[in-house]
N, C-alpha and C positions, 0 to 999 in steps of 0.2 A: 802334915796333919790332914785325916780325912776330910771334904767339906760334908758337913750338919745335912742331913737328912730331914726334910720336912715330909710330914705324912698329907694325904687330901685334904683329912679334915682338920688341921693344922693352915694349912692354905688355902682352905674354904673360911676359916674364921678370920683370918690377917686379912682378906679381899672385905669382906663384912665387913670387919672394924676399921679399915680405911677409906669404906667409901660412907662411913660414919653410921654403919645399919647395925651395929650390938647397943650402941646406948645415943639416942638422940642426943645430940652437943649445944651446949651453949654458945651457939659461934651466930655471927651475923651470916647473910645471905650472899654476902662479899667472901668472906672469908672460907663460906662452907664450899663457893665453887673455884676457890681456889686449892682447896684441901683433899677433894675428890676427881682433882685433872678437869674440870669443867662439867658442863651437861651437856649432853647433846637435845637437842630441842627442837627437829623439824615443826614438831607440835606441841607450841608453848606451854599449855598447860601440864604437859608431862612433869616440866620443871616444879610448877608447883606443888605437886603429888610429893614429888623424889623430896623437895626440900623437906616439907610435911614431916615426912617419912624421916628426916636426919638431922631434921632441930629442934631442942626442944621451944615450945611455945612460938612456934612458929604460923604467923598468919601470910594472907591469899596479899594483903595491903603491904606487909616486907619486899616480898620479891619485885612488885609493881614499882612500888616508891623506889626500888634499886637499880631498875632497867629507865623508871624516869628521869631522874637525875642522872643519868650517866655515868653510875657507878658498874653495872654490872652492864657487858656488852653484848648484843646477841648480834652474828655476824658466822661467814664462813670459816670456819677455822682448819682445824683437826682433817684429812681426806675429805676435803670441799664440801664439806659438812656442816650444817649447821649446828652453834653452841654457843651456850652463856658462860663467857669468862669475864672475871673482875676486868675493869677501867685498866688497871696497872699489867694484867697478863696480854691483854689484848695484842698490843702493838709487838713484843715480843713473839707471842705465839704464833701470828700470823707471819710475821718475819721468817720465823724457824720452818718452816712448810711452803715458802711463795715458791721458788726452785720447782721445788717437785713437785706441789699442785701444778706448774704450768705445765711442767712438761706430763704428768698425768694426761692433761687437757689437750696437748700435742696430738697425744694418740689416739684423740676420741675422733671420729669420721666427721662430728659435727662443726669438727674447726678446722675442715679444709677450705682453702680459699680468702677467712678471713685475717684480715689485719688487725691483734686484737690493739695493738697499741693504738692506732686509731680509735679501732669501736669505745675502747678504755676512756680516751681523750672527747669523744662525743660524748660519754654518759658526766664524764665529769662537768663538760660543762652545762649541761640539761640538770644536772644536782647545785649550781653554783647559785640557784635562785631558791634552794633549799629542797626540803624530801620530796620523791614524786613516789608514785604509785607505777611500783611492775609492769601493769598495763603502758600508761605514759612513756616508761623509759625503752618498753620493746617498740613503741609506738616512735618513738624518739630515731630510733636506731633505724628501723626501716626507713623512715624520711631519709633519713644518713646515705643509704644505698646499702646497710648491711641488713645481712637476714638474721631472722629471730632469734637462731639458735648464738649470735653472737651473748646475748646476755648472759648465758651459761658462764662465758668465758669469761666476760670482762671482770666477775668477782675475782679473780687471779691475777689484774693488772691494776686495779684500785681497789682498795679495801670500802666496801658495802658493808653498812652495819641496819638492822632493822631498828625502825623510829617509834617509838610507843607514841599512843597508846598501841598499836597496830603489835600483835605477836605477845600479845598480857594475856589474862587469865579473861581479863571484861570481852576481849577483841583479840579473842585468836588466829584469826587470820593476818599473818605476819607478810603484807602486801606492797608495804611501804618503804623505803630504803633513803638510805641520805649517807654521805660521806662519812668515814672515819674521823673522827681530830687527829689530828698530824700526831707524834710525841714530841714532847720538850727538847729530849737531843735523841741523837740518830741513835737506832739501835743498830747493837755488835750481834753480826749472826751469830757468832761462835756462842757469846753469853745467853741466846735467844734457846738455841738449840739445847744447850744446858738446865736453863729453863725448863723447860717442853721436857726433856727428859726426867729430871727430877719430880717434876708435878707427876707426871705417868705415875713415878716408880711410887710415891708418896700417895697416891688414889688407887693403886691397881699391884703394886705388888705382891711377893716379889714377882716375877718374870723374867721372859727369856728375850735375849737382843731381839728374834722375832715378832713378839707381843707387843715389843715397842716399836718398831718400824711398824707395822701393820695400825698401829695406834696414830701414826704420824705419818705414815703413809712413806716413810724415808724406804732407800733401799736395805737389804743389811747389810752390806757393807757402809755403806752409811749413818747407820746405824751403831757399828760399832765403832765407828773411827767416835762418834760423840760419846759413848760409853766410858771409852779409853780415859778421855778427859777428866771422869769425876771418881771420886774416893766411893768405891762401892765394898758390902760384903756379897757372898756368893753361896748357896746352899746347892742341894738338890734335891728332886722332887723324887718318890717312889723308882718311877723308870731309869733315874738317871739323869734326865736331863738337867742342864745347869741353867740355874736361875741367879737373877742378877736383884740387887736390893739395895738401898740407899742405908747408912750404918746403924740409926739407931730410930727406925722405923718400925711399927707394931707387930708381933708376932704370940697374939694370944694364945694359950694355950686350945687343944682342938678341942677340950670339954666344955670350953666358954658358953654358957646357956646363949642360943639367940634366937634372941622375939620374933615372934610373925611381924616384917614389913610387907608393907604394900608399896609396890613397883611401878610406874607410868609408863607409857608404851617405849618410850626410847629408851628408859635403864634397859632397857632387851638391849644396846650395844655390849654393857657390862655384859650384859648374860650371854650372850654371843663370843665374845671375847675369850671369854674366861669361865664356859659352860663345862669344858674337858679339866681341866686344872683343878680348879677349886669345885667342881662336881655340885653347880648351881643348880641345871635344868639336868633331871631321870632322862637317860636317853631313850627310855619308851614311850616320853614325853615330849620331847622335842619339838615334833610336828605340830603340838596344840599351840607352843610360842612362837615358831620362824616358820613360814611356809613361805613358797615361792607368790604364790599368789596373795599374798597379804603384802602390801605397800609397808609396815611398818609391824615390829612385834606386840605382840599380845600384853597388856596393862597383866602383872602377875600378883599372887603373894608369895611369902616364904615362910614356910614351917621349919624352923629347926634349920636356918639357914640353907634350904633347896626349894628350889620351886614346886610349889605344890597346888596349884590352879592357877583361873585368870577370874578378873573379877572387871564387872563392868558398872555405871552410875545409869541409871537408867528406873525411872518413874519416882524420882526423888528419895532412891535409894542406892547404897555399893549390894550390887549383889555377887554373890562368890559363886564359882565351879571351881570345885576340889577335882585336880585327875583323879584321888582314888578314897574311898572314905576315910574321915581323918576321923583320929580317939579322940575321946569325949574332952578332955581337959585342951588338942589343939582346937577343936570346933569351937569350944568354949572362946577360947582366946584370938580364932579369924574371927567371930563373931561381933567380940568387943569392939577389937582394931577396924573392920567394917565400919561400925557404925559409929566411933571417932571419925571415919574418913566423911562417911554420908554429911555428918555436922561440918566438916571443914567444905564440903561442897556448899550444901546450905546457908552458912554463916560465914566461912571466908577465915 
């Protein structure tokens, strides 16, 4: 039997409805970044936006109270990246990626010479008297004999998680660091990897073995030896290419109405990712979200499930740039959604 053909915007709506941007959800802020493969979050706040954006009745005091308590992690994860995964993904996810983050870090010039398992074992114990401040632990390290650029690495030999309030919405500057909690019992790479793979597929489907190593930073061969392992179904895309999907995961129809969201600077991974495939960002467009010289993507909205500006908070207001003028009924509707966003700045 042939495999099912999925059209763009067929696979522009299943990317939408799984990273929960056609209908705000009922879900906690535990559960929503287990549901969307995590967030990435160099800069905290973004989190707050995205969640905003994908639940409903969701306040600025959820996400805080969930990062305070120890329920939601922010920590290296995913290609030595910073992201918020539930308490319970954590220890798993980081498991499924140590391997190849190090040796990622292998090849970087700036870990010629050191010994990270040392530098690892000095930060641990500069953390044993509780969190320090970035500064302190590069401060720490050089006392040590090692050079600065050892901190880079050491997140690849002990797992560093950020300690609120430090990296919240109040205190974004996520400066502070303190040890992971160990897990109850050891994890099983093989199940960790399975893990990791399934969340991908369940936030970002479907996809190709590629989309998820790149996502996980595995090789692809790598990549598909953990494929192998679980019960998938299999489509393809327009060109041909074979896409990979978990069995009974969402696949809206491509006429599914979807609402103008608003984006925070890091959902630009999603849109990075998955900007050819499901035909997020107009590639005349491009340049206004990722440039080389921009440290981090452009905060966007979506019309009609594609990027259609960026929009910025600024004099106590979200102000919009549309790339190109929008009909009156979506102006109408960035409008509203602005000035919901401007209230959740204001009021939280």
């Amino acid at each position: 039997m042939a495999e099912r053909e999925l059209s763009w915007a067929r696979l522009n709506r299943a990317l939408l409805a799984r990273q929960l941007l056609l209908e705000r959800a009922d879900l906690t802020p535990v559960a929503a970044v287990e549901r969307v493969g995590g967030l990435q979050t160099q800069y905290s706040p973004s989190a707050y936006v995205g969640l905003w954006s994908r639940l409903a009745g969701f306040r600025r005091a959820d996400l805080t109270d969930a990062l305070t308590r120890g329920r939601i992690i922010q920590g290296w994860v995913m290609r030595c990246t910073i992201h918020m995964v539930s308490a319970a993904d954590h220890p798993p996810m980081t498991e499924a990626v140590r391997a190849h983050r190090r040796l990622l870090w292998s090849r970087d010039p700036r870990s010629t010479g050191i010994d990270m398992a040392a530098a690892a074992d000095t930060v641990r114990d500069l953390l044993a008297g509780g969190p320090l401040t970035q500064a302190a632990l590069v401060e720490g390290l050089l006392a040590a004999g090692f050079t600065k650029d050892a901190f880079a690495g050491v997140q690849l030999w002990i797992d560093l998680v950020r300690v609120p309030p430090a990296g919240t919405w109040e205190r974004p500057r996520a400066h502070v660091y303190g040890l992971a909690k160990a897990p109850r019992t050891p994890v099983d790479p093989a199940a960790a990897e399975e893990l990791l793979a399934r969340r991908y597929l369940r936030g970002y489907g479907p996809a190709t073995p590629g989309d998820l190593g790149r996502y996980a930073g595995w090789t692809i061969t790598h990549t598909k030896t953990v494929l192998d392992r679980l019960v998938l179904r299999t489509a393809r895309d327009p060109d041909g290419t074979l896409l990979v999907d978990l069995p009974r995961a969402p696949l809206p129809d491509a006429d599914t109405p979807a609402p103008v969201r608003f984006l925070g600077n890091f959902d630009g991974a999603l849109l990075l990712g998955h900007a050819t495939r499901a035909r997020l960002v107009p590639a005349e467009h491009r340049h206004e979200v990722f440039h080389v010289r921009k440290p981090q993507s452009m905060p966007t909205f979506l019309v009609d499930g594609r990027v259609a500006g960026t929009w910025r908070f600024t004099d106590g207001r979200v102000e919009t740039a549309p790339f190109e003028p929008l009909p009156p009924a979506a102006r109408d509707e960035v409008d509203a959604e602005a000035a919901r966003l401007t209230a959740f700045h204001l009021d939280g």
